[in-house]
N, CA, C and O atoms as a GROMACS GRO file, in nm:
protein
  480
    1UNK      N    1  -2.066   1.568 -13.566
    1UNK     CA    2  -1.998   1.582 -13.693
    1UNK      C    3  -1.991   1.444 -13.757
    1UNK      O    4  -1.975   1.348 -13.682
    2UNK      N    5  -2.001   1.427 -13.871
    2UNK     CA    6  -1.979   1.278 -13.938
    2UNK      C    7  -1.901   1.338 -14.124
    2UNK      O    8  -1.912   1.429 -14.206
    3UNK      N    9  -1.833   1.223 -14.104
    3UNK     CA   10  -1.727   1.211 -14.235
    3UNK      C   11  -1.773   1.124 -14.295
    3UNK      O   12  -1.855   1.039 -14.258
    4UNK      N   13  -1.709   1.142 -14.420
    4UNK     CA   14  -1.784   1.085 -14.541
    4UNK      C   15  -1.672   1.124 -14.657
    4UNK      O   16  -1.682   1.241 -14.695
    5UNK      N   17  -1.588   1.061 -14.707
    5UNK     CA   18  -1.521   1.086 -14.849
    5UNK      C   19  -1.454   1.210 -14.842
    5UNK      O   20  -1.449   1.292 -14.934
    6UNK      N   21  -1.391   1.225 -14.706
    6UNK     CA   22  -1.293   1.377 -14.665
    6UNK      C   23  -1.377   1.459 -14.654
    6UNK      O   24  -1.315   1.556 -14.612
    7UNK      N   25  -1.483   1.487 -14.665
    7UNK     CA   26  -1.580   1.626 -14.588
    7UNK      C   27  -1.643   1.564 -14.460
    7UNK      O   28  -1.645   1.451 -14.411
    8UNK      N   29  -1.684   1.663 -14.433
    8UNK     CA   30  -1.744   1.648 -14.310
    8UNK      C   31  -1.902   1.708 -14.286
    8UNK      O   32  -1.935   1.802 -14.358
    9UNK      N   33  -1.989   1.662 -14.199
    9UNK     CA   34  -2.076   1.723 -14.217
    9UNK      C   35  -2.142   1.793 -14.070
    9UNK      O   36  -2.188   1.739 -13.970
   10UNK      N   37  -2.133   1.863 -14.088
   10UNK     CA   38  -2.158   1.969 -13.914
   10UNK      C   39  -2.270   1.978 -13.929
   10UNK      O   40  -2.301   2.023 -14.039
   11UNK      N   41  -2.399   1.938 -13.821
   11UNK     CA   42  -2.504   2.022 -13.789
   11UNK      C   43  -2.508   2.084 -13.696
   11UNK      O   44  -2.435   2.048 -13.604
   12UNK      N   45  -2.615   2.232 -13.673
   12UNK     CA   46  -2.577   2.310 -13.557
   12UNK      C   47  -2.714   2.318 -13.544
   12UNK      O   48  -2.777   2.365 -13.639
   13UNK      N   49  -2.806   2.258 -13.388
   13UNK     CA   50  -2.908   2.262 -13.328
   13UNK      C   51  -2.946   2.423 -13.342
   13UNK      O   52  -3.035   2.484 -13.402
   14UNK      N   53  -2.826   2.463 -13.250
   14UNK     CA   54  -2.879   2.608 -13.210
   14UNK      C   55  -2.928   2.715 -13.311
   14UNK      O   56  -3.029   2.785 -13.302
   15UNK      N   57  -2.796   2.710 -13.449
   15UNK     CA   58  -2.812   2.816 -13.539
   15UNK      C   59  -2.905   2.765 -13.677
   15UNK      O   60  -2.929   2.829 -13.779
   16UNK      N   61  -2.944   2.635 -13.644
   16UNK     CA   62  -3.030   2.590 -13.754
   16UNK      C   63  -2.992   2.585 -13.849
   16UNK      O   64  -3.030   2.663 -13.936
   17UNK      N   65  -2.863   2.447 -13.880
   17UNK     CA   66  -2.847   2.480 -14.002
   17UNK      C   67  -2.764   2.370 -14.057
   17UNK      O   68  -2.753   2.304 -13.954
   18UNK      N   69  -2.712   2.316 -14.129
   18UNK     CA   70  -2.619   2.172 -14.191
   18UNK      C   71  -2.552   2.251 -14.244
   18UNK      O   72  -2.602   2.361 -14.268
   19UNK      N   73  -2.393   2.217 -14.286
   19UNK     CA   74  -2.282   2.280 -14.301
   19UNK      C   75  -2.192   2.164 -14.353
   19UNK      O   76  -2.182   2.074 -14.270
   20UNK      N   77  -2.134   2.147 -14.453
   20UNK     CA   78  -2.026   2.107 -14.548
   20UNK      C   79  -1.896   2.159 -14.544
   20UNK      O   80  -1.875   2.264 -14.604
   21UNK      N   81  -1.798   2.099 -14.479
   21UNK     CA   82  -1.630   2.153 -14.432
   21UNK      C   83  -1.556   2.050 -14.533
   21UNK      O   84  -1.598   1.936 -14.552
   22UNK      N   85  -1.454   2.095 -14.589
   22UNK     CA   86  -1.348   1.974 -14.606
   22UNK      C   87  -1.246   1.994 -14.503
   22UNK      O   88  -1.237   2.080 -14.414
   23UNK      N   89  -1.149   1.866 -14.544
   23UNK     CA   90  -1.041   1.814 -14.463
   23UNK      C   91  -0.969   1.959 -14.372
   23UNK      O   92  -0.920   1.961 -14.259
   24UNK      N   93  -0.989   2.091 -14.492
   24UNK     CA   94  -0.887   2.186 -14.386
   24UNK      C   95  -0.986   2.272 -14.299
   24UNK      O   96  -0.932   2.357 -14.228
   25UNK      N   97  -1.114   2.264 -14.296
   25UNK     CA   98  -1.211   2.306 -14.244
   25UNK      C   99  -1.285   2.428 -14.312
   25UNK      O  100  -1.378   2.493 -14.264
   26UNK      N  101  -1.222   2.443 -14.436
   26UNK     CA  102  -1.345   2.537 -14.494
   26UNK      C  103  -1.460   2.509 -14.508
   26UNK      O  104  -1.499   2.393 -14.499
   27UNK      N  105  -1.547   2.622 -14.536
   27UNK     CA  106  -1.666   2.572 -14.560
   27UNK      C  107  -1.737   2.575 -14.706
   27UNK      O  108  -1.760   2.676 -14.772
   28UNK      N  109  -1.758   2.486 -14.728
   28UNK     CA  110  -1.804   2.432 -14.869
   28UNK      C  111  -1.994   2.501 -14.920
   28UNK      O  112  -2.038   2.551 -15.024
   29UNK      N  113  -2.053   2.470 -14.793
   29UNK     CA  114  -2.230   2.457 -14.867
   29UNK      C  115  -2.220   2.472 -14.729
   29UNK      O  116  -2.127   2.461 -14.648
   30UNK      N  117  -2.387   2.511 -14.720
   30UNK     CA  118  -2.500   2.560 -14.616
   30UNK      C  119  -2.648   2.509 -14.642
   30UNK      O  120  -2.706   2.580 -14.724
   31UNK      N  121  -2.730   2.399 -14.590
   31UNK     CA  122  -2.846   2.403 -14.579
   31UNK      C  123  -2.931   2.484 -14.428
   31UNK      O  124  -2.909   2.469 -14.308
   32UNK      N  125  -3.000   2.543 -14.480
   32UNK     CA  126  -3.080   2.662 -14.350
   32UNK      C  127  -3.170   2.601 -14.338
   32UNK      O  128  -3.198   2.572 -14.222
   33UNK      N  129  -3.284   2.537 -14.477
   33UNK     CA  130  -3.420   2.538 -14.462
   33UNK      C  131  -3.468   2.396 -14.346
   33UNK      O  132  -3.553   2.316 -14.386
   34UNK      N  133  -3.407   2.380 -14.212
   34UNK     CA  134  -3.439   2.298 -14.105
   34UNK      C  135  -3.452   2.393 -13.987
   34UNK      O  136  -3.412   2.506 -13.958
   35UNK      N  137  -3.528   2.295 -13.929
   35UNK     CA  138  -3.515   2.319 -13.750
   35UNK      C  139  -3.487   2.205 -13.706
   35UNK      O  140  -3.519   2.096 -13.753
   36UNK      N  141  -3.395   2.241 -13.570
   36UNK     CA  142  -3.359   2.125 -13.498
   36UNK      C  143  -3.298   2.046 -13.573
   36UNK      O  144  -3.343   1.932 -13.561
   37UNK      N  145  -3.197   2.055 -13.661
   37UNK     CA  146  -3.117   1.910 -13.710
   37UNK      C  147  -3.056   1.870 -13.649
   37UNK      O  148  -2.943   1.918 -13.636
   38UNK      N  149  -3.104   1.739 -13.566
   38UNK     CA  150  -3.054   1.680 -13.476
   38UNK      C  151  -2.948   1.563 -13.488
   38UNK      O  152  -2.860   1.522 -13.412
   39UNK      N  153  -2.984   1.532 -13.595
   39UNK     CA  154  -2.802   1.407 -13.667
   39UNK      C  155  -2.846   1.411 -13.798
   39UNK      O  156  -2.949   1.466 -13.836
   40UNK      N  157  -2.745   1.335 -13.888
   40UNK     CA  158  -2.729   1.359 -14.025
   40UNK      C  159  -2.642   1.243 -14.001
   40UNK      O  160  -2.577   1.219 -13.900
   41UNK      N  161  -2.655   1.138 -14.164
   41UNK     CA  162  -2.608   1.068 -14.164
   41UNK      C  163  -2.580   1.076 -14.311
   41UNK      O  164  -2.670   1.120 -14.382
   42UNK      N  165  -2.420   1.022 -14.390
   42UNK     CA  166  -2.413   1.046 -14.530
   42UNK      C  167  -2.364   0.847 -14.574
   42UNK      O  168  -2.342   0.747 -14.506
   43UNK      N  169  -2.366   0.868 -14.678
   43UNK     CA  170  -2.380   0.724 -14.756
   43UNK      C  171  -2.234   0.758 -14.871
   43UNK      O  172  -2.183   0.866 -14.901
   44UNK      N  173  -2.204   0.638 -14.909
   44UNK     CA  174  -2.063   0.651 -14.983
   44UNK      C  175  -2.089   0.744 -15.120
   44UNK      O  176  -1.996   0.783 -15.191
   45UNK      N  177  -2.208   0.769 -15.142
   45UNK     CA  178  -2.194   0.820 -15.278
   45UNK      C  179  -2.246   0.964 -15.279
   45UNK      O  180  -2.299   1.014 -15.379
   46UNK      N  181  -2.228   1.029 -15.163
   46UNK     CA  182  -2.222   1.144 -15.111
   46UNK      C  183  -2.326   1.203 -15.089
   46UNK      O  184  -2.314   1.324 -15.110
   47UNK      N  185  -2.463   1.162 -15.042
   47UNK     CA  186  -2.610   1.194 -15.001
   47UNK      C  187  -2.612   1.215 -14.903
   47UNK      O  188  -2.536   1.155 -14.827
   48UNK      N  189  -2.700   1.311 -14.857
   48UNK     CA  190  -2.685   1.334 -14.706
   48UNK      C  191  -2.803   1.308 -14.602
   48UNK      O  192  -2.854   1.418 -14.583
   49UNK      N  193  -2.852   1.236 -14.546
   49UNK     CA  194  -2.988   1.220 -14.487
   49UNK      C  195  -2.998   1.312 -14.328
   49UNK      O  196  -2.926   1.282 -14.233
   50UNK      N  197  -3.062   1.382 -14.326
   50UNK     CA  198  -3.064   1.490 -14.197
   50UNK      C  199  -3.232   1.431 -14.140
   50UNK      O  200  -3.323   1.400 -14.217
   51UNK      N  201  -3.239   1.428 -14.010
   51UNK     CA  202  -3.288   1.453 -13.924
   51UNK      C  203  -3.325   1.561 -13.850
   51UNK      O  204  -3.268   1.613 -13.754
   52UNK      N  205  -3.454   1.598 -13.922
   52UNK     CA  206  -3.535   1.735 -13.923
   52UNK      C  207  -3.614   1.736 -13.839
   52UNK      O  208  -3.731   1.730 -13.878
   53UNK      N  209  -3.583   1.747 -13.659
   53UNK     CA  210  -3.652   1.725 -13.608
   53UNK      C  211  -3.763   1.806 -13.573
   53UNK      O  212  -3.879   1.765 -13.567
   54UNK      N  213  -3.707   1.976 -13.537
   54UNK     CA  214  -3.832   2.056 -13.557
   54UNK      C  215  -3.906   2.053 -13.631
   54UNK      O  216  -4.013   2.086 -13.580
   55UNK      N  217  -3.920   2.018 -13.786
   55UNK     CA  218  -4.025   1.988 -13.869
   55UNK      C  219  -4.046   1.840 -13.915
   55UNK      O  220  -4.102   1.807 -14.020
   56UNK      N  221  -3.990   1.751 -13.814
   56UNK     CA  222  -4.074   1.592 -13.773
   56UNK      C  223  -4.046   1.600 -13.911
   56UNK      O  224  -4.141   1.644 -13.976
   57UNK      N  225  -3.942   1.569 -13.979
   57UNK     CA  226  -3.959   1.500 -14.119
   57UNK      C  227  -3.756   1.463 -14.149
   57UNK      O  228  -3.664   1.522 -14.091
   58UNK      N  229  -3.741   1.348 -14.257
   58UNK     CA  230  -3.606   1.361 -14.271
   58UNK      C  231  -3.628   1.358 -14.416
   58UNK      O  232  -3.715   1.308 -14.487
   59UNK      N  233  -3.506   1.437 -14.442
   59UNK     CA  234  -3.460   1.513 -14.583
   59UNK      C  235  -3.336   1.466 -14.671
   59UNK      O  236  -3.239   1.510 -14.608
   60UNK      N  237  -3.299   1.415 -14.758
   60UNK     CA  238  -3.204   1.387 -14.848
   60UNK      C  239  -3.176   1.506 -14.905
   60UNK      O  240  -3.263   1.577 -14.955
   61UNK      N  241  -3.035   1.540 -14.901
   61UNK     CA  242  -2.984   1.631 -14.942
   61UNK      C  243  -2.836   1.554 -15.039
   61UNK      O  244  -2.777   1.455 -14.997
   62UNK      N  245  -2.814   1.602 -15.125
   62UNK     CA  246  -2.691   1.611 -15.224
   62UNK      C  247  -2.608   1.605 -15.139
   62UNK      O  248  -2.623   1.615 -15.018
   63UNK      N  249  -2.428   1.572 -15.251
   63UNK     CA  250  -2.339   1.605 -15.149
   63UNK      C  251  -2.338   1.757 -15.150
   63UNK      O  252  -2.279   1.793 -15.048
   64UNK      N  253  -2.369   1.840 -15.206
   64UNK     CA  254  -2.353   1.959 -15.180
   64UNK      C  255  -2.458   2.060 -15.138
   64UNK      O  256  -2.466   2.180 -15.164
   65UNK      N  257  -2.551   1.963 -15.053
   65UNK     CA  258  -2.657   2.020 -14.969
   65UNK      C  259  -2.752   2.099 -15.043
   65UNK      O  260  -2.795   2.203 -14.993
   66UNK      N  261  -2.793   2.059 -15.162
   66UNK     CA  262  -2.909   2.067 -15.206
   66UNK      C  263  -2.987   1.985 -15.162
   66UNK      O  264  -2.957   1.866 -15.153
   67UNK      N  265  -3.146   2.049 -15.112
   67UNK     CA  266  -3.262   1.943 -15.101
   67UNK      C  267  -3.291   1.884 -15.244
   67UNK      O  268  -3.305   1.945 -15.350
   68UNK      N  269  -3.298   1.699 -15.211
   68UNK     CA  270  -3.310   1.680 -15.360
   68UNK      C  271  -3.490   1.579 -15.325
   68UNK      O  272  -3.562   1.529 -15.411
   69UNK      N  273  -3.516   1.580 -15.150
   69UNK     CA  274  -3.620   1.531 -15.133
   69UNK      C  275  -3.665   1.504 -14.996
   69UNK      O  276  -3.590   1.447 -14.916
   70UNK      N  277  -3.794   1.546 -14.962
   70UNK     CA  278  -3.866   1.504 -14.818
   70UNK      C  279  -3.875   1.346 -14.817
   70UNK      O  280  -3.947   1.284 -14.895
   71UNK      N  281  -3.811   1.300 -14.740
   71UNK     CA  282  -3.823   1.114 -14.750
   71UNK      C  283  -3.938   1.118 -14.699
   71UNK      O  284  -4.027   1.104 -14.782
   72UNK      N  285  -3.987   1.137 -14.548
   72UNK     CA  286  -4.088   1.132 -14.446
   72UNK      C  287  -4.092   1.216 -14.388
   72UNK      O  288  -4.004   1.278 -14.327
   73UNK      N  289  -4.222   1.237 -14.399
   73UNK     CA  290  -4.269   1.384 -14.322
   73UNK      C  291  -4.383   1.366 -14.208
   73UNK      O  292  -4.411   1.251 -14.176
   74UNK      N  293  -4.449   1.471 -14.146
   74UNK     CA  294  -4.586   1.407 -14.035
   74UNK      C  295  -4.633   1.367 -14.096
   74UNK      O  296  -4.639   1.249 -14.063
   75UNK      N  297  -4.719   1.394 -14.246
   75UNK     CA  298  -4.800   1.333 -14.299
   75UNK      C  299  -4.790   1.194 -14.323
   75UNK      O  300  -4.888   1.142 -14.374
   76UNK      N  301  -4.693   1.125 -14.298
   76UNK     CA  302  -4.689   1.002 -14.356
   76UNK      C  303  -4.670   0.899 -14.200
   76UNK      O  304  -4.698   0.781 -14.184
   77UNK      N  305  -4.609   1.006 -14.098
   77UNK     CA  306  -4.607   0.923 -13.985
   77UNK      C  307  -4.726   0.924 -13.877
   77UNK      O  308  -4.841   0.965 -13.896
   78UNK      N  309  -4.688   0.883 -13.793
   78UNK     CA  310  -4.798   0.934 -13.611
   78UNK      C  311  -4.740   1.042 -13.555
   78UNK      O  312  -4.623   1.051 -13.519
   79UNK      N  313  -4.847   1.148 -13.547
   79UNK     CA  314  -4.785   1.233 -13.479
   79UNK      C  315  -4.762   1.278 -13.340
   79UNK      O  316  -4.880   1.307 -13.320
   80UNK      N  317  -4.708   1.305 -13.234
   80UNK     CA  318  -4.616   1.326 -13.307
   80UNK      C  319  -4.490   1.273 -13.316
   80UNK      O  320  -4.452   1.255 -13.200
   81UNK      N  321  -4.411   1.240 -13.387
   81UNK     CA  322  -4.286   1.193 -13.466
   81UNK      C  323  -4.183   1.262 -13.490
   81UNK      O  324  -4.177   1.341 -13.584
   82UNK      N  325  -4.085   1.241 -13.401
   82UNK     CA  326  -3.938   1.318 -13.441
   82UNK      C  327  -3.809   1.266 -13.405
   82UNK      O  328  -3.748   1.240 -13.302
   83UNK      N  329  -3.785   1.260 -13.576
   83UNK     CA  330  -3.647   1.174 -13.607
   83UNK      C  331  -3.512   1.215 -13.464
   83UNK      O  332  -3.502   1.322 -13.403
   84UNK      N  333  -3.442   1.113 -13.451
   84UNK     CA  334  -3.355   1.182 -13.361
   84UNK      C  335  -3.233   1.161 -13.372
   84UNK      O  336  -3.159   1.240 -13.314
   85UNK      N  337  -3.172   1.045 -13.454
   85UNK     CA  338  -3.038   0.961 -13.491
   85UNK      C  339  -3.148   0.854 -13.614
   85UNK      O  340  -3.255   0.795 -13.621
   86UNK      N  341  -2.975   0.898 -13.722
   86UNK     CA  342  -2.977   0.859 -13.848
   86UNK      C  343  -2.834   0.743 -13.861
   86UNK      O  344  -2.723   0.783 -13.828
   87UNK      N  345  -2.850   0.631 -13.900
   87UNK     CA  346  -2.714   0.571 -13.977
   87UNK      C  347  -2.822   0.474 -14.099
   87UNK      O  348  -2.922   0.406 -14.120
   88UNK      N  349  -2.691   0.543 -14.152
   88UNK     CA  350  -2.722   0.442 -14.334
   88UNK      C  351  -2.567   0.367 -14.316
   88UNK      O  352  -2.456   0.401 -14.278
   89UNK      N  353  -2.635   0.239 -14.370
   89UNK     CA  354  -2.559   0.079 -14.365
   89UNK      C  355  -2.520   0.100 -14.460
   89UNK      O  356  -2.608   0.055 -14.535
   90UNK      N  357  -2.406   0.158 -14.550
   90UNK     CA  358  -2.372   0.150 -14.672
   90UNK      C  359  -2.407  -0.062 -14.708
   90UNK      O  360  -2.486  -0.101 -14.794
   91UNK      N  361  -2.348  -0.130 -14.643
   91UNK     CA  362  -2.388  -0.239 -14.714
   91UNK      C  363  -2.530  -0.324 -14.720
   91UNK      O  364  -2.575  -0.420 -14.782
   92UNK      N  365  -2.564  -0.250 -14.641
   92UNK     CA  366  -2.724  -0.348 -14.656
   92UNK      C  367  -2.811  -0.233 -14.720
   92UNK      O  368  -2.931  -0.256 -14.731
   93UNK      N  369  -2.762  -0.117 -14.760
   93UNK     CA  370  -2.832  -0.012 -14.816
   93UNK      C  371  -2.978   0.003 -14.726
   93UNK      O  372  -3.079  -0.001 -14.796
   94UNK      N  373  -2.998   0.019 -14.582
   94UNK     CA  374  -3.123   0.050 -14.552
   94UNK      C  375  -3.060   0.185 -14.439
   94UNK      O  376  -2.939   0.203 -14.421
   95UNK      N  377  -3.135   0.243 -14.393
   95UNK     CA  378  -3.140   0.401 -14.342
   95UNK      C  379  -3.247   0.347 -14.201
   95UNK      O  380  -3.367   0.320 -14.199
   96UNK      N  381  -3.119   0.347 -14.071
   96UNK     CA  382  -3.206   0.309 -13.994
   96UNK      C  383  -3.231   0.474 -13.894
   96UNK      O  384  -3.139   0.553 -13.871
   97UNK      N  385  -3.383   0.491 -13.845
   97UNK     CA  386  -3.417   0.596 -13.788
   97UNK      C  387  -3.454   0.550 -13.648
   97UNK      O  388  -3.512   0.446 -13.617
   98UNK      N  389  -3.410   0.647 -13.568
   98UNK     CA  390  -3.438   0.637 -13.420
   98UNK      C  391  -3.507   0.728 -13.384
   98UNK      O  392  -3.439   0.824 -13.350
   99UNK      N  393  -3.686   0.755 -13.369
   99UNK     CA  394  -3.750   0.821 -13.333
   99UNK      C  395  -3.828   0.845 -13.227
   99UNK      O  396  -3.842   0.750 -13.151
  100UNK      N  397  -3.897   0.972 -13.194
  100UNK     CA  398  -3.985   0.978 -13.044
  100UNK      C  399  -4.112   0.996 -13.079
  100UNK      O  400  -4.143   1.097 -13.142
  101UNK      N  401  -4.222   0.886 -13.036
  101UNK     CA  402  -4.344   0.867 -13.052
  101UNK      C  403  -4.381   0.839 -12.959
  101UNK      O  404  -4.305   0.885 -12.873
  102UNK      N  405  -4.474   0.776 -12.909
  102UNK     CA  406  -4.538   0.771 -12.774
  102UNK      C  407  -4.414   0.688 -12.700
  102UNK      O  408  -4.418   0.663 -12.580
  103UNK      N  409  -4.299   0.647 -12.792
  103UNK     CA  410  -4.202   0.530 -12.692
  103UNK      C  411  -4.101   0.552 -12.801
  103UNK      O  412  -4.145   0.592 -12.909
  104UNK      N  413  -3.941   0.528 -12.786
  104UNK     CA  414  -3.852   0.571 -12.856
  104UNK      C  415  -3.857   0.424 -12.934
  104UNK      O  416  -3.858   0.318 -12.873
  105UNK      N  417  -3.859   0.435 -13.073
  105UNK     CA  418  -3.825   0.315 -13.126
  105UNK      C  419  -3.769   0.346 -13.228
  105UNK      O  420  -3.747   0.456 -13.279
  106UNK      N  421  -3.736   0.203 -13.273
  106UNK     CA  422  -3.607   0.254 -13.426
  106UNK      C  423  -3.657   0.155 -13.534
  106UNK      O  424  -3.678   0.035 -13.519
  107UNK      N  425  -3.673   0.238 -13.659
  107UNK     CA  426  -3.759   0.156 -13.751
  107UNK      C  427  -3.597   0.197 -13.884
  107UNK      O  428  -3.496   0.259 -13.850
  108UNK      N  429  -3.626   0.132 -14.038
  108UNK     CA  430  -3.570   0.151 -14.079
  108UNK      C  431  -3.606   0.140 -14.279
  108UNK      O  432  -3.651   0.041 -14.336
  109UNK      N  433  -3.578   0.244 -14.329
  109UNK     CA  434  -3.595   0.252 -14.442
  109UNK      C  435  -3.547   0.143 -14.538
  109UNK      O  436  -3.429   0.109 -14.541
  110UNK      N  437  -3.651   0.080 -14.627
  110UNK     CA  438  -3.597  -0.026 -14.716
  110UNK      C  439  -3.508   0.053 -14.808
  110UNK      O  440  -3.510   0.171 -14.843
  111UNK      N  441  -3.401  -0.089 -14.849
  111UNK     CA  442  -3.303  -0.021 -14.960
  111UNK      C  443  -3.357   0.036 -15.137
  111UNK      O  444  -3.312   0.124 -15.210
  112UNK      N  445  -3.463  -0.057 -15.153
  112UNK     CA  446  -3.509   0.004 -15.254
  112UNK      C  447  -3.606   0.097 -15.239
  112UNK      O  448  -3.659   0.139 -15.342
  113UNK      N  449  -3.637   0.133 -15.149
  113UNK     CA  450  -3.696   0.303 -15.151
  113UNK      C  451  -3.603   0.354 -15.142
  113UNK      O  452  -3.613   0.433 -15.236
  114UNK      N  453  -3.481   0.378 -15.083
  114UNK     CA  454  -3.378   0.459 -15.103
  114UNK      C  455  -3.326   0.504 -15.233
  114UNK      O  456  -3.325   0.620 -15.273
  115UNK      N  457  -3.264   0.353 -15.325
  115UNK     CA  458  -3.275   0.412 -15.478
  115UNK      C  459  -3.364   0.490 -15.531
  115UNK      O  460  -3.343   0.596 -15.590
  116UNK      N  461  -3.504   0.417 -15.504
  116UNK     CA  462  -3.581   0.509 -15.582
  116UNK      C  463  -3.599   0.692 -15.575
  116UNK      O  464  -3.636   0.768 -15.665
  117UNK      N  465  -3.549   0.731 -15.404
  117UNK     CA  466  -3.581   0.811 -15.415
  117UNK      C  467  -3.439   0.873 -15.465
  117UNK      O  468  -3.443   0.995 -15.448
  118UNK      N  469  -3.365   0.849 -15.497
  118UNK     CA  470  -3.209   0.912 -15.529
  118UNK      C  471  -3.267   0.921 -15.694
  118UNK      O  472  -3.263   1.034 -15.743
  119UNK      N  473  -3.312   0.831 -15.766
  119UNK     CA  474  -3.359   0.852 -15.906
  119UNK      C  475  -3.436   1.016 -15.974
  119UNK      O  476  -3.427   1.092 -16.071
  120UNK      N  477  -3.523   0.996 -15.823
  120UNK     CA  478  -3.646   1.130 -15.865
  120UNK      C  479  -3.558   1.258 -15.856
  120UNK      O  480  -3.608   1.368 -15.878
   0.00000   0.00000   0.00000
């Protein structure tokens, strides 16, 4: 579970799916279209970056769990590639990823690709 600006953000491996609660635990929003969301990480201005690991790609989602974009997908990595733990540095604005490729390593998204992709 990870907090962010009094919501919370639940992913569930098993039932496939990201989930939006506030403070009293209702539930707010539902993203389905993943497999395996294995962590999710949100940023102060309420974006949500999920770790899509059954489909080896991570996804920016709204605060209210709209897909607003595929960051990285196989096509862009080695395959195969799957995200596994997400944290975004609110202050250095970069999105660091911890993935499994032939060896677990952790690489990390520049801050100005991040804006840019919050623009599109």
């Amino acid at each position: 579970m990870q907090h962010c600006n009094d919501l919370f953000y639940l992913w569930v491996t098993v039932c496939v799916q990201v989930s939006e609660l506030n403070v009293n635990g209702d539930l707010l929003a539902t993203f389905t279209d993943v497999s395996v969301p294995w962590h999710l990480s949100a940023d102060s201005e309420g974006h949500v970056f999920v770790a899509d690991c059954g489909n080896h790609r991570i996804l920016l989602l709204t605060g209210q769990l709209q897909l607003q974009r595929v960051i990285v997908d196989t096509d862009s990595q080695v395959k195969p590639w799957q995200p596994t733990r997400l944290y975004y540095n609110d202050l250095t604005s970069q999105l660091y990823v911890v993935h499994h490729s032939a060896q677990q390593t952790v690489s990390f998204i520049e801050p100005d690709v991040i804006s840019q992709l919050r623009l599109r």
